[in-house]
C-alpha positions as CSV (number, residue, x, y, z in Angstrom):
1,X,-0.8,-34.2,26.1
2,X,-2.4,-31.5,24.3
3,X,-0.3,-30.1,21.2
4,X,1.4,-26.7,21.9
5,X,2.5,-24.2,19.7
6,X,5.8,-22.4,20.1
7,X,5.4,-18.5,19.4
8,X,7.7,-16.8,17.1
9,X,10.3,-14.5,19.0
10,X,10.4,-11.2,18.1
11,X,14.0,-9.7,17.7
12,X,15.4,-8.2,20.4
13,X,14.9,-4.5,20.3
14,X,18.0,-2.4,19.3
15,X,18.0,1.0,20.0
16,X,20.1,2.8,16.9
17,X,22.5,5.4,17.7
18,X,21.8,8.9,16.7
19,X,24.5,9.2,13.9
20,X,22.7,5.5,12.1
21,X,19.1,6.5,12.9
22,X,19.9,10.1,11.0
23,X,21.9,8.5,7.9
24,X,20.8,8.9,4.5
25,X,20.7,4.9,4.1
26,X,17.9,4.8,7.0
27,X,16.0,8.1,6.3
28,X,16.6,9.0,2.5
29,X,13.1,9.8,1.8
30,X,13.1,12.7,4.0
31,X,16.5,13.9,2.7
32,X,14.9,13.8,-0.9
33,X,11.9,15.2,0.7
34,X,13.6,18.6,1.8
35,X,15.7,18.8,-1.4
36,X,12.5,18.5,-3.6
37,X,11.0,21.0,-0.9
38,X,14.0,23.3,-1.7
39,X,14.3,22.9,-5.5
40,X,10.9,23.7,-6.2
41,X,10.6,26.6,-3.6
42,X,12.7,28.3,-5.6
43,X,11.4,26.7,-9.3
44,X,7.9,27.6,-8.9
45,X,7.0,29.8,-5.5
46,X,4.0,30.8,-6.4
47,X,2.5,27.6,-6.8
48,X,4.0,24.9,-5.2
49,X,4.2,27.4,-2.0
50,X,0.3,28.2,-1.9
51,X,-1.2,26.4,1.2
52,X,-3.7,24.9,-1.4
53,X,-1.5,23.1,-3.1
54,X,-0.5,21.6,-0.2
55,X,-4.3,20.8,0.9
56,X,-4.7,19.3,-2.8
57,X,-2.0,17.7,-2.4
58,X,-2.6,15.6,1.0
59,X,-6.4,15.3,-0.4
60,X,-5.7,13.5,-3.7
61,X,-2.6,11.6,-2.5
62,X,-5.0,10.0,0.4
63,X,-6.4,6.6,-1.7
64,X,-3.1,6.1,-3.1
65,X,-1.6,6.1,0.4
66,X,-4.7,3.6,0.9
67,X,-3.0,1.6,-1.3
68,X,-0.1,1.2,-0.7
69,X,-0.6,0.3,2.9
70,X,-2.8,-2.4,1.6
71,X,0.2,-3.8,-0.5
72,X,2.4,-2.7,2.7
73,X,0.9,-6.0,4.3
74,X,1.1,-9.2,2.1
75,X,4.6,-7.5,1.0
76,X,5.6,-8.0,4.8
77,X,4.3,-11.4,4.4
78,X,6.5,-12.3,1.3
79,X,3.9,-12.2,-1.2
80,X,3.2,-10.4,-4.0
81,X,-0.6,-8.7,-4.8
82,X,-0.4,-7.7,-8.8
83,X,-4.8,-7.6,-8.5
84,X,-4.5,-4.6,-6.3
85,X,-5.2,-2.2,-9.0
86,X,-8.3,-4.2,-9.9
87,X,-9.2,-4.5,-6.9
88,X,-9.4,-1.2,-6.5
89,X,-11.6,-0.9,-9.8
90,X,-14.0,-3.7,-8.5
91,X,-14.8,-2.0,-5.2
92,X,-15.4,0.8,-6.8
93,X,-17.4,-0.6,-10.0
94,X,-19.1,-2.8,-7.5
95,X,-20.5,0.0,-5.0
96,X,-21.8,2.0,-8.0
97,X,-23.6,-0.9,-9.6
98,X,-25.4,-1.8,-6.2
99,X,-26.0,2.2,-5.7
100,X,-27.3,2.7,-9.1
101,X,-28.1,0.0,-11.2
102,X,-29.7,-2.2,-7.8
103,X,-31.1,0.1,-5.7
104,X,-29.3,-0.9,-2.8
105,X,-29.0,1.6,0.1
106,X,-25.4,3.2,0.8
107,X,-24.2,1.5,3.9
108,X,-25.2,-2.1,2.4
109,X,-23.7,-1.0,-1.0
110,X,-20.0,-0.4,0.9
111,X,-20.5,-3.8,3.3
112,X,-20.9,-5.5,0.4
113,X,-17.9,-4.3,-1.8
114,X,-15.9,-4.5,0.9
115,X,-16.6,-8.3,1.7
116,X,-16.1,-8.6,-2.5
117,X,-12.5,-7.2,-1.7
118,X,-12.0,-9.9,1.3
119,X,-13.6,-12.5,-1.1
120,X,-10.7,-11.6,-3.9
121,X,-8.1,-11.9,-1.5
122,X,-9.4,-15.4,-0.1
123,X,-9.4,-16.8,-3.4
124,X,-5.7,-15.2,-4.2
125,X,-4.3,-16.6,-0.9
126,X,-5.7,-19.9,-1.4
127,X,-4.2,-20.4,-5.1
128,X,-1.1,-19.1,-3.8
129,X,-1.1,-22.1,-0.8
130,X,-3.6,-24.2,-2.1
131,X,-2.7,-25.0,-5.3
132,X,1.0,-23.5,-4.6
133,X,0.8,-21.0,-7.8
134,X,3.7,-18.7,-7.0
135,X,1.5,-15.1,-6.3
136,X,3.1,-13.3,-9.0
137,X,1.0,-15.6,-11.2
138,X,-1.5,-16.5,-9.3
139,X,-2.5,-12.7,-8.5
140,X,-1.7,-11.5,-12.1
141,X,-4.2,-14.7,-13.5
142,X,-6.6,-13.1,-10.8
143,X,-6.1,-9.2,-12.0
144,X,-7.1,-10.1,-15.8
145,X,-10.4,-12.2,-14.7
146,X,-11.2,-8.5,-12.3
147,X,-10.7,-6.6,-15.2
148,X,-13.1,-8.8,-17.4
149,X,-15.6,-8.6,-14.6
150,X,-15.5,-5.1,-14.2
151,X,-16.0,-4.5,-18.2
152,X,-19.2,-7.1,-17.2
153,X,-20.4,-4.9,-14.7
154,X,-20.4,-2.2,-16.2
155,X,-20.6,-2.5,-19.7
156,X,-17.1,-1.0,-20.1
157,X,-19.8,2.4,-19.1
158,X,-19.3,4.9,-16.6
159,X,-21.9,4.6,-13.9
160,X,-23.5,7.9,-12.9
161,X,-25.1,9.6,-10.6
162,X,-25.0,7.5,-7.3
163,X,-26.3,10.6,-5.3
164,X,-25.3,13.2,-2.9
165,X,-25.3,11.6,0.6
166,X,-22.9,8.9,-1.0
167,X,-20.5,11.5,-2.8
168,X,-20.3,13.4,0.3
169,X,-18.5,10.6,1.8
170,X,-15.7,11.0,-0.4
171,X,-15.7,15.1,-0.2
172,X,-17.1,16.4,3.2
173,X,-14.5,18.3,4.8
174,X,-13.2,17.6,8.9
175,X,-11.0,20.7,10.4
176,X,-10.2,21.7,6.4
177,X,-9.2,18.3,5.9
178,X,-11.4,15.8,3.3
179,X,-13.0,12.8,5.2
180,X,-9.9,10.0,3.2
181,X,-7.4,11.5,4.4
182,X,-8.7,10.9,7.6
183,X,-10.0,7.3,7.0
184,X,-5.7,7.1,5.6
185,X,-5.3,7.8,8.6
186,X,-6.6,5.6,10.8
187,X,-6.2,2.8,8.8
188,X,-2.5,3.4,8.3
189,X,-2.2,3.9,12.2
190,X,-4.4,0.4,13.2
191,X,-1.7,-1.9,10.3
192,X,1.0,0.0,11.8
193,X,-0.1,-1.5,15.8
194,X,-0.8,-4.9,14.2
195,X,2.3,-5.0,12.1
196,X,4.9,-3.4,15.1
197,X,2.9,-4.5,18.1
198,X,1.3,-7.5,17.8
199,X,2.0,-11.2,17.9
200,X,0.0,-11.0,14.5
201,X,2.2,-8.7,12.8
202,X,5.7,-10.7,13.9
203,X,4.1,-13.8,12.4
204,X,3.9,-12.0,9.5
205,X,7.0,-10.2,9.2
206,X,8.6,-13.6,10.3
207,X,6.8,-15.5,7.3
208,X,7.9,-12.6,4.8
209,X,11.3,-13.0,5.9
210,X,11.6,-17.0,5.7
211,X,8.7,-19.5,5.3
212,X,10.5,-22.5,6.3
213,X,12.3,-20.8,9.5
214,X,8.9,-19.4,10.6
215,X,7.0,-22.7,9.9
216,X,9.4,-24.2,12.7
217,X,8.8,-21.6,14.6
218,X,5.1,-22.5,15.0
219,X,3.7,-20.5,12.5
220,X,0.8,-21.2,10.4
221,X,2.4,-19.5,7.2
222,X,-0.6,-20.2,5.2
223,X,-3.1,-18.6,7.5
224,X,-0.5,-15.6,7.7
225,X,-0.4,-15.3,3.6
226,X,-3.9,-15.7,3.3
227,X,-5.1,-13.2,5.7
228,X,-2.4,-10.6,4.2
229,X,-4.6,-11.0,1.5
230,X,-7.8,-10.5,2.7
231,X,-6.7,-7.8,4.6
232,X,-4.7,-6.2,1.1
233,X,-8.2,-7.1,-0.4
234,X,-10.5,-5.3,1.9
235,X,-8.7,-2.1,1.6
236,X,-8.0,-2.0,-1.6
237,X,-12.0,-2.3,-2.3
238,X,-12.7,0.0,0.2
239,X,-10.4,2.3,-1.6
240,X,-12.8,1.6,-4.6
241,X,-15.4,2.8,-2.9
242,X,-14.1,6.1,-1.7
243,X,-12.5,6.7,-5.2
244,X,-16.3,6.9,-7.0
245,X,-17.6,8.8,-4.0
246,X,-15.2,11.4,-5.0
247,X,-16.1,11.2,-8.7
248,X,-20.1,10.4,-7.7
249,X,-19.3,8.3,-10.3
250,X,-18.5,4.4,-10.9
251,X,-15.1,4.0,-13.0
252,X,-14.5,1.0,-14.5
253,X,-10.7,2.5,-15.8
254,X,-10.2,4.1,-12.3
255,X,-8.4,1.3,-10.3
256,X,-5.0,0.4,-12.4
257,X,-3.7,4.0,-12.2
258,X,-2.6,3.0,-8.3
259,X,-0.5,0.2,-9.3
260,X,2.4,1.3,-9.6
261,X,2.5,4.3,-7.0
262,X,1.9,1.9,-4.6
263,X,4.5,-0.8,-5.2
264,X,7.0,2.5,-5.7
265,X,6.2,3.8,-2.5
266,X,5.6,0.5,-0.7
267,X,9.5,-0.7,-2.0
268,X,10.5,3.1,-1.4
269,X,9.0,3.1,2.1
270,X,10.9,-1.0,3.1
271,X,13.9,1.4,2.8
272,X,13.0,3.8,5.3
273,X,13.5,3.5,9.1
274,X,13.4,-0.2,9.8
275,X,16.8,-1.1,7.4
276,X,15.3,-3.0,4.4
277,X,11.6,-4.3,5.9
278,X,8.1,-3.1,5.0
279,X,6.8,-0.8,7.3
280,X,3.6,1.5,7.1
281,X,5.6,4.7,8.4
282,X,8.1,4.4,5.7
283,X,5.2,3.8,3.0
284,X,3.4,6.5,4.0
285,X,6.0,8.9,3.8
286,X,7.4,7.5,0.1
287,X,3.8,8.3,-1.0
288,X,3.8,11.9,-0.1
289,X,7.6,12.2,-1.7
290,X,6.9,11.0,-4.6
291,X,3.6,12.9,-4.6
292,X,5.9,16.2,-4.5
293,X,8.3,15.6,-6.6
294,X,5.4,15.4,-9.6
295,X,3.3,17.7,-7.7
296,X,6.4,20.3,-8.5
297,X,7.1,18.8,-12.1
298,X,3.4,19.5,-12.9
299,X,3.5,23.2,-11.4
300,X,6.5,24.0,-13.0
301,X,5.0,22.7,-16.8
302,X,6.4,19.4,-17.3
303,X,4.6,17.3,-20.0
304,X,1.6,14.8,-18.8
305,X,3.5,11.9,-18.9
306,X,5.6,13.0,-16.3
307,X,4.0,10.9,-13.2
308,X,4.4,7.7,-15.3
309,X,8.3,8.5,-15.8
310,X,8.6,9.6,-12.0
311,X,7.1,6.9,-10.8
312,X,8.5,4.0,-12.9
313,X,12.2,5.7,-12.4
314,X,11.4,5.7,-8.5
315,X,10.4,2.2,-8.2
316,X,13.4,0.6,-10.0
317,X,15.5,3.1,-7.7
318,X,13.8,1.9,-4.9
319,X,13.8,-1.9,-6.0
320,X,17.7,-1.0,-5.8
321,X,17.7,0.5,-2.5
322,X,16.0,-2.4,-1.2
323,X,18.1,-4.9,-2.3
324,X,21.1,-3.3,-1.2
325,X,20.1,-2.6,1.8
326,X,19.5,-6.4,2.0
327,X,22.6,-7.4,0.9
328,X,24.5,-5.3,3.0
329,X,23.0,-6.4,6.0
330,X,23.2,-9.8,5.4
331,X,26.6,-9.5,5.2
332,X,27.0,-7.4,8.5
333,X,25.5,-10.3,10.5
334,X,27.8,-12.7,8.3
335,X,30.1,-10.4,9.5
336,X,29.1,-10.5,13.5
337,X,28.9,-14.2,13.1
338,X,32.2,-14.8,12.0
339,X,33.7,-12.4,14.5
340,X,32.0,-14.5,17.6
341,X,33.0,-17.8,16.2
342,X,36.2,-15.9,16.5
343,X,36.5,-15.5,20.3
């Protein structure tokens, strides 16, 4: 008889009543959202009113939101991507070098950095179920050999002038709105389908949530972590390559600045809206909170170092939320469990 495979189950789906679906616990970021919204309407009006600031603000917070959906998806998967910044860095260290240094036409230049990106996550997924090197590790090991590559590249040099056409790409304008946001976009909108709607996306929210229970469920776990890779990987590069179309210029010190926005606003965003799990929606909208709250610091004169503070107070807040959010609902089903062994 031919060997079948059983298909995870997805959960039930549980409407939440209006009173849990509208609590602070399930929807904080948009509570903190209007208070930041409130606070600095009456700080700084001037500025952080101004419909440009706004426009600035959506513009230049569009790669990091890149990002962080990138990390959205091996997070869902359990693992952990510490290369992402470099990753970023190589895609867009890479694209320049072929641009400038190669001669390479444009749309070549971004095929090929964006297979380097899927390349870097093959070999990350591989040590992580290959040779079984936990992915804090295994991606950190793989962060320090990018960075060394991208000093190779480059010669620890900016690379200039990749031309017009390409920087275009990175700051040509659609209805008033740059070209990345729109590519945000999209991209955050196709992970979100995969991730909510697919078969694809339960197996990997059901290997992020237990390896062993999903492996006897029928899923491949190490095709699932892999290919969260990859897919982290390709984005991430891509991200590269729209970050030196904007500058029209190849980086090598550009990538490890989206770090730790991203984790803060991936951990930020598991606490939004689906109680505790990674979700694109909720990391989406943890980018562009945090994005205010500095966006108002820096309008109304705080010091330079600010974003670094913000953002390393918000992910350990976060980091909090998450767990207890965890715990607490592992201790409501406890709870359910207990009371139906009851009857």
């Amino acid at each position: 008889m031919p060997e079948t495979t059983v298909e995870p189950l997805a959960a039930p789906p549980r409407t939440p009543s209006v009173p849990s679906a509208l609590s602070f616990r399930n929807i904080s970021a948009l509570y903190i959202f209007v208070a930041l919204f409130v606070l600095f309407s009456l700080w700084v009006p001037d500025t952080f009113l101004n419909g440009n600031t706004w426009r600035s603000l959506l513009d230049n917070q569009a790669l990091t939101a890149l990002v962080a959906i990138a990390l959205t998806i091996p997070l869902a998967a359990g693992v952990f991507d510490l290369a992402i910044g470099t990753e970023v860095g190589m895609g867009g260290i890479l694209v320049a070098w072929l641009l400038h240094l190669k001669g390479v036409p444009i749309v070549p230049s971004i095929v090929l950095s964006v297979l380097a990106g899927a390349v870097i996550g093959l070999l990350s997924g591989l040590l992580i179920v290959r040779a079984r090197i936990d992915s804090f590790i295994a991606t950190l090991g793989i962060s320090s050999i990018l960075t060394a590559m991208i000093a190779w590249v480059s010669s620890s040099q900016q690379i200039l002038d990749l031309g017009a056409s390409f920087q275009r790409i990175g700051t040509d304008q659609l209805l008033g709105i740059t070209y990345p946001v729109w590519m945000a976009l999209v991209v955050a909108i196709v992970v979100w389908y995969v991730l909510e709607c697919t078969p694809a996306g339960r197996r990997v929210y059901a290997t992020g949530g237990s390896v062993d229970a999903a492996r006897l469920a029928g899923v491949d776990v190490s095709k699932v972590i892999v290919l969260s890779l990859v897919s982290c990987g390709v984005i991430a590069a891509f991200t590269g390559v729209l970050a030196s179309s904007r500058l029209a210029t190849g980086d090598p010190t550009v990538g490890p600045a989206y770090l730790l926005p991203a984790f803060a606003a991936a951990f930020l965003g598991s606490t939004q809206f689906r109680g505790g799990r990674y979700n694109i929606a909720g990391t989406v909208v943890a980018v562009y909170v945090l994005a205010t709250g500095v966006k108002g610091l820096q309008l109304a004169g705080a010091p330079v170092w600010i974003p670094d503070l913000f953002n390393g107070v918000a992910l350990l807040v976060a980091v909090g939320m998450a767990k207890y959010q965890g715990t607490a609902e592992r201790a409501r089903a406890i709870r359910r469990t207990l009371r139906m062994e009851r009857k």
